[in-house]
N, C-alpha and C positions, 0 to 999 in steps of 0.2 A: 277622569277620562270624559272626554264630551266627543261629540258626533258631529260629521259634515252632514249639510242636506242628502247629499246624493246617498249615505251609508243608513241615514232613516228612510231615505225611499226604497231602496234596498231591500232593508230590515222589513219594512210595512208591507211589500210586494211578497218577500216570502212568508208573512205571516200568514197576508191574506190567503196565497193556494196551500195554506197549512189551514186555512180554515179556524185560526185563530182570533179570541173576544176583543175588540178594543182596538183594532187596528187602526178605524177611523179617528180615534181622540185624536194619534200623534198627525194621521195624513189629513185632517179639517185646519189642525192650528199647527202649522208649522213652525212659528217662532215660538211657540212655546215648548213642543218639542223640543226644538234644539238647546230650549234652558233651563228644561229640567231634567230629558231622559240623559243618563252617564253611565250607562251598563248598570250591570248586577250589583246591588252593592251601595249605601244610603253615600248623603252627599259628601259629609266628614270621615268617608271612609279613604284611606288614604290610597293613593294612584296605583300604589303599589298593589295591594292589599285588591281592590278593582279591577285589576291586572291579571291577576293567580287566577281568580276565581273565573273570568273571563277564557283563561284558557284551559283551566281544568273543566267545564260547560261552554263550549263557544257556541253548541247551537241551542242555548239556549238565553242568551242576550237577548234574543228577538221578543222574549215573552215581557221584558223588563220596559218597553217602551208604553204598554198602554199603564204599565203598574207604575211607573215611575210617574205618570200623569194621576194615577189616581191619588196617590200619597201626596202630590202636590196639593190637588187639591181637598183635601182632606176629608171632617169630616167629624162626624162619632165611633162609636165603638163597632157598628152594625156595619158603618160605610170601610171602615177597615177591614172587618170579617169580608166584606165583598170585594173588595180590593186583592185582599190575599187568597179570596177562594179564586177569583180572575185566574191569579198567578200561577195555583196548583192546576185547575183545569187547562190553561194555554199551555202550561211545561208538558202537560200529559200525552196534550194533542199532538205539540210539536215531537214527541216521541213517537207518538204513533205514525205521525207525518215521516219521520226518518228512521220509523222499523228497529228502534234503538231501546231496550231496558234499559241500559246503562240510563242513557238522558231519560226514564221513567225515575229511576231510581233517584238518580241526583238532584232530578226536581221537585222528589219528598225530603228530601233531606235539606235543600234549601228552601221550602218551603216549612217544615220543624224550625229551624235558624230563623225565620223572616217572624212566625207567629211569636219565638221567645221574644227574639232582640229587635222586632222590629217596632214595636211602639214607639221609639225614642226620634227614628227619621218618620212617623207620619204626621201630619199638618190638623192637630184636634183644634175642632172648633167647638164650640160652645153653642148648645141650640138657644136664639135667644127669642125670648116671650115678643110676642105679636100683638 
């Protein structure tokens, strides 16, 4: 699943009055936005599969667009822990933005799933000596 402009401007405007981290990554670079952020869900996860998950959590896509920029650009072990704490804190928010446990709830549970299985979709770089 990928994204038009108009649906991450969208996505970025209600992050922003949710009050959510990282909105600016995707609204500064928009072309890169549009070629990395794809919903919930790493790049080789299949359409299908990116699908379910999307509409078992719809409001909570929106938290996927500054995360989906951070796992691009990757990183160590530390910039991952902050990539994924991003994600638990913005799903939280966005729950408390729309008065909803349910998306409290969903956002720990995909956020457990993102810390097992998600090493495999984040972009590790290598610190190298200066």
């Amino acid at each position: 699943m990928s994204f038009m402009q108009k649906q991450i401007e969208e996505m970025i405007e209600v992050g922003r009055r949710a009050g959510l981290w990282g909105m600016d990554l995707a609204a500064s670079d928009m072309p890169l936005a549009l070629l990395v952020c794809n919903g919930i869900g790493a790049e080789w996860f299949p359409d299908w599969l990116r699908w379910l998950v999307g509409v078992i959590c719809p409001s909570l896509i929106v938290i996927s667009l500054p995360h989906d920029i951070e796992y691009f650009r990757g990183g160590g072990i530390r910039d991952r822990w902050i990539a994924d704490w991003h994600f638990l804190c913005n799903g939280l928010r966005i729950a408390w933005f729309y008065k909803s446990r349910k998306v409290a709830a969903k956002t720990v549970v995909l956020w457990i799933i993102l810390r097992i299985f998600g090493a495999a979709a984040f972009n590790w770089k290598r610190n190298e000596a200066k």
